[in-house]
N, C-alpha and C positions, 0 to 999 in steps of 0.2 A: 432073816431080817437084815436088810440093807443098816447099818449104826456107823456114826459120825461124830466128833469129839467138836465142840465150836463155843466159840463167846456169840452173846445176842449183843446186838445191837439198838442202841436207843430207837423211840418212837421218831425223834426230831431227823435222826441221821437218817433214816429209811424215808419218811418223807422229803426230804432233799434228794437222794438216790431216786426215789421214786420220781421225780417232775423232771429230772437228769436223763430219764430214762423213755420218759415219754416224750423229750423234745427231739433224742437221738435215734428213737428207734425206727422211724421215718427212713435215717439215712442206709439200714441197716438190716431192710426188710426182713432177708435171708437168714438172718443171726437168731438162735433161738435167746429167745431175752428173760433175764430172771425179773419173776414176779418179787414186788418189793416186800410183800411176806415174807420167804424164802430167805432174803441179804442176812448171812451170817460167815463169820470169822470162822474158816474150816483150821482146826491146828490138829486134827489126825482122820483123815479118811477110816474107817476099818473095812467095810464093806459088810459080803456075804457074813451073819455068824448066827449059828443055831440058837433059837430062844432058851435052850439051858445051859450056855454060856454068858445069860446075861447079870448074872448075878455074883461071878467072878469079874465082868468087867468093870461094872459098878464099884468090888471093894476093891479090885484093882486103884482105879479112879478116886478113891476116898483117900489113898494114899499119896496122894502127887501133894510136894509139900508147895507152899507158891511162899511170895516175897512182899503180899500186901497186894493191894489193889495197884493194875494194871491202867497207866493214864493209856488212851489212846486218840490218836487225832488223824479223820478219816481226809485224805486233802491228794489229788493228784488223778491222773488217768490214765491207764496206758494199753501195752498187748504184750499178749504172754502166745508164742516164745518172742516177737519182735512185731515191730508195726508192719513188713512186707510180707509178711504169713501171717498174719493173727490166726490164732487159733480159741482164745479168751480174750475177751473185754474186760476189764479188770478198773476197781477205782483203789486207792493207794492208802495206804496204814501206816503212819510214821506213829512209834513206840518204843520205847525202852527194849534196854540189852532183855529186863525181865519177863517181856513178852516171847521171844526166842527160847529163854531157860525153861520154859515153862511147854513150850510147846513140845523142845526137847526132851523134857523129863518124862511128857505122856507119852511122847514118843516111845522114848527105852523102857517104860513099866509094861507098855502095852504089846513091847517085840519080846519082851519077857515072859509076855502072857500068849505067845503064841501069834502075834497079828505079825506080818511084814512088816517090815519096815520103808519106810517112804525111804527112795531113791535120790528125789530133788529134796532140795536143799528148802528148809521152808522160807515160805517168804509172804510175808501179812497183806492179803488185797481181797477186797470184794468182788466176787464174782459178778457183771454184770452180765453178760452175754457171750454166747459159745457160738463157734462158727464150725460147722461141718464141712466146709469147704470154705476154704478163704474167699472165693471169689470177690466181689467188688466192692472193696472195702475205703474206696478212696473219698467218698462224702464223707464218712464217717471218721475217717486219720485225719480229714483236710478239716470238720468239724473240732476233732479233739485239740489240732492245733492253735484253733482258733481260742477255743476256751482257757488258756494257758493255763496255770495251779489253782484249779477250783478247790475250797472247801465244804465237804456236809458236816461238818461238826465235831466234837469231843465227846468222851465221857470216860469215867472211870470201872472199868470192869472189875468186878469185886467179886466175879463165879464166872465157872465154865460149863457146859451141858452135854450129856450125852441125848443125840437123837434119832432116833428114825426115820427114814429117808421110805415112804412106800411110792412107788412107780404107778401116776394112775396119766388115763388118756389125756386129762386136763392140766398134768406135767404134775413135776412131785409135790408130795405135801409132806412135810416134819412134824413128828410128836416130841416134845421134850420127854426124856424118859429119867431123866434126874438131872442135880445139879450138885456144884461142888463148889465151897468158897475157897480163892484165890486167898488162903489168909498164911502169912509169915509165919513161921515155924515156934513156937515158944522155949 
C-alpha cells in the first residue's frame, strides 16, 4: 500500500484552488492537473509499505509530539525546481517555524521506523500540476505572472493524517486511514 503523512485542507481553500485551477488549466493542457479532492499538505511521502506494517506506523505517528494548532495561510504561486523547467505547479504555504518542526519530527520518527528519509529539504506547497515534460509552459508562467500574490485562504491545522494513495486509471484516490492531533506536549 502506497502511505502518505499530510494535513487536510479547508473546504473554502480547495474551492478557491479549485476555480484557480480551472481558469489555468486551459493554458496548460499538457500538465497532469490535481483534482481539488486530492489538494493536501504532503509533510512525509512513505510510499511502497506492507499492510502489517501498518500499525507500527500509526503508533509510531501517535508519538510525534506537536506545539498546538498550526496557523497556515495558503497565498502565492510558483514552480518547483524553477519556472524555465517546471516540473510542479505548485500554490504557496506561508506558516510558522512550527510547521517545519513538525514535519521534521515525522520525519526522524519515521527514518527510525525504517522509511528513508527525504533528501530535499521540506518546503509547504500545494501540489497543483505535474508536467512530464516541460514543454510549453509559457501561457501558463506569462498567466502566473499576471496573477501577482494571490490568496485561497487560512485556517488553523489542529491534526495531521496518514493516507493511502491507491493508483486507479481515473488518477489517484486517498483514504484517510487515521488521524493525529497537533496538540502541545503537557
Amino acid at each position: 500500500m502506497r502511505l502518505f503523512v499530510a494535513l487536510e485542507i479547508p473546504q473554502a481553500v480547495r474551492e478557491n484552488l479549485s476555480a484557480l485551477i480551472h481558469d489555468l488549466r486551459p493554458m496548460a493542457p499538457q500538465a497532469r492537473w490535481v483534482r481539488a479532492e486530492n489538494l493536501h499538505v504532503t509533510l512525509k511521502f512513505l510510499g511502497e509499505a506492507a499492510p502489517a506494517k501498518l500499525d507500527a506506523i500509526r503508533k509510531t505517528l501517535s508519538g510525534v509530539p506537536g506545539e498546538g494548532p498550526i496557523s497556515l495561510n495558503y497565498r502565492g504561486l510558483g514552480f518547483f525546481p524553477d519556472e524555465r523547467r517546471p516540473r510542479v505547479f505548485w500554490a504557496g504555504i506561508a506558516a510558522g517555524p512550527e510547521l517545519v518542526r513538525l514535519a521534521g519530527e515525522i520525519e526522524s520518527r519515521l527514518e527510525a521506523a525504517a522509511f528513508p528519509r527525504e533528501r530535499r529539504t521540506f518546503s509547504a506547497h500545494l501540489t497543483l500540476a505535474r508536467f512530464s515534460e516541460p514543454g510549453s509552459t509559457e501561457k501558463l508562467r506569462s498567466a502566473v505572472r499576471e496573477c501577482g500574490t494571490l490568496g485561497f485562504g487560512e485556517h488553523l491545522a489542529r491534526e495531521f493524517c496518514l493516507f493511502q494513495s491507491e493508483l486507479r486509471p481515473a488518477g489517484a484516490q486517498y483514504s484517510k486511514l487515521a488521524s493525529f492531533p497537533i496538540a502541545a506536549e503537557a
